[in-house]
C-alpha positions in Angstrom: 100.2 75.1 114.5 98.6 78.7 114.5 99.9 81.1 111.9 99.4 85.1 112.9 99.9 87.3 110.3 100.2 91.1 110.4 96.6 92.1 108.9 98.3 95.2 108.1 101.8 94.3 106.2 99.7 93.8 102.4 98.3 97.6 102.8 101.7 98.6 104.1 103.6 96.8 101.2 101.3 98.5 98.8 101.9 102.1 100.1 105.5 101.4 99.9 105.4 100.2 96.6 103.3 103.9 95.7 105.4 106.2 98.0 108.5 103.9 97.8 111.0 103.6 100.9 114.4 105.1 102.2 115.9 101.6 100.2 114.1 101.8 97.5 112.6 105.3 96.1 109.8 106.0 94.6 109.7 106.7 90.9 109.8 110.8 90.5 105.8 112.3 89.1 105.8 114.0 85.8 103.5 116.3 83.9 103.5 116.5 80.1 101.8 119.0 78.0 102.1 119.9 74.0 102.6 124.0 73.7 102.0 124.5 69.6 105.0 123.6 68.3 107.0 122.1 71.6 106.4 119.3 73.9 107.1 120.4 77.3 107.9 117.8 80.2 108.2 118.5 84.0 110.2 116.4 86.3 109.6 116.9 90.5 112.8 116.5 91.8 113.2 118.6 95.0 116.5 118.4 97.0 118.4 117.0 94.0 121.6 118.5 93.3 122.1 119.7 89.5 125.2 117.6 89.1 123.6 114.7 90.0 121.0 114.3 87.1 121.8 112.4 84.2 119.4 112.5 81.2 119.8 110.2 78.4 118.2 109.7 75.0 118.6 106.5 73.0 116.4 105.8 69.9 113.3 107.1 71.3 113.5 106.1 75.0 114.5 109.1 77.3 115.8 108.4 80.8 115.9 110.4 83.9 118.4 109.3 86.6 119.0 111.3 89.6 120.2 110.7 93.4 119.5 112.6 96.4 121.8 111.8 99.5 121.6 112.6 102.9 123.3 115.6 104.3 124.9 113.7 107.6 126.1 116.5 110.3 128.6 115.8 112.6 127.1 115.8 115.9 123.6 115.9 114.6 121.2 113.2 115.9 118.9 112.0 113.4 114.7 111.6 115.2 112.6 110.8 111.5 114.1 110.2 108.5 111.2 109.9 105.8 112.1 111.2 103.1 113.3 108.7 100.2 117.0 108.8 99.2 118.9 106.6 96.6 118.6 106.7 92.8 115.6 107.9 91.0 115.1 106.4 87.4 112.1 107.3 85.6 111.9 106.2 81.2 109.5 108.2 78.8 108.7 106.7 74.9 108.9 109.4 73.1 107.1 109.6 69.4 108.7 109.9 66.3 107.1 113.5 65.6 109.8 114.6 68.4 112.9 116.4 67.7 115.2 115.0 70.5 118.4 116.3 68.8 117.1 119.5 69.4 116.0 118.7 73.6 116.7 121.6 75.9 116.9 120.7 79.6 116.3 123.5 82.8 116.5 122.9 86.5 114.8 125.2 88.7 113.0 124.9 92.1 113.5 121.2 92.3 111.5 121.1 88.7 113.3 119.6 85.8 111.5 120.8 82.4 112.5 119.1 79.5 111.4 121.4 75.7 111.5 119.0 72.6 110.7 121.1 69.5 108.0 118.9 66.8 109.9 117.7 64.2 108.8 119.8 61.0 107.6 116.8 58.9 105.0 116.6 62.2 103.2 120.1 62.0 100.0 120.7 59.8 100.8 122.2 56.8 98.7 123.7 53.9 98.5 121.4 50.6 97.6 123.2 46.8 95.1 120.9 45.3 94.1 121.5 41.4 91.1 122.0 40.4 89.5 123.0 36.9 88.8 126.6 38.4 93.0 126.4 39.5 94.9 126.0 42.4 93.5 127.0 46.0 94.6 125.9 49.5 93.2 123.7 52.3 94.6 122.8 55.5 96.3 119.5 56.1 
């Protein structure tokens, strides 16, 4: 018995897996970056409705959900139909030196930026050290 195989259907598996498919989306890219005293996160989520993002911090795991649909016309054939819809989840560990009680959220152009202040306790500070000549400062 001769098997034929697809030499084709790993490399396509892969992509899909990367790019993700109109069943299964792919996970939604971020950027990161710290801004002196704020952390400042960028979700791309173009064509998403506000209402439809949910964003969720527990302990120190923060979660992005969010679900583009497809607008179906009446009388409209669809001819490609590319674009991944369905649920988009994407999780973030987030460090102890954040402030998540203090998270601001902001969706514009199909970019959600997330602004979590540093905690106080997490910024350099200046310490007195004694000496026999008295107290001067140093950085921390």
């Amino acid at each position: 018995m001769l098997l034929r195989t697809d030499p084709f259907r790993d490399l396509d598996r892969l992509f899909e897996q990367l790019t993700g498919t109109t069943t299964r989306p792919a996970t939604m890219h971020v950027d990161a970056e710290r801004d002196g005293d704020v952390f400042l996160v960028h979700f791309d989520l173009p064509g998403i409705e506000p209402d439809s993002i949910d964003l969720t911090v527990e302990r120190n795991v923060l979660q992005v959900t969010a679900q583009r649909q497809r607008q179906v016309r009446d009388g409209a054939e669809t001819v490609i139909s590319e674009r991944p819809m369905g649920v988009f989840r994407r999780q973030l560990f987030l460090g102890d030196t954040l402030d998540t009680e203090k998270l601001e959220a902001v969706y514009d152009n199909g970019v959600l930026t997330l602004r979590i202040p540093i905690v106080e306790k997490a910024k350099p500070r200046k310490i007195s050290i004694g000496s026999g000549s008295g107290p001067r400062q140093i950085e921390g």
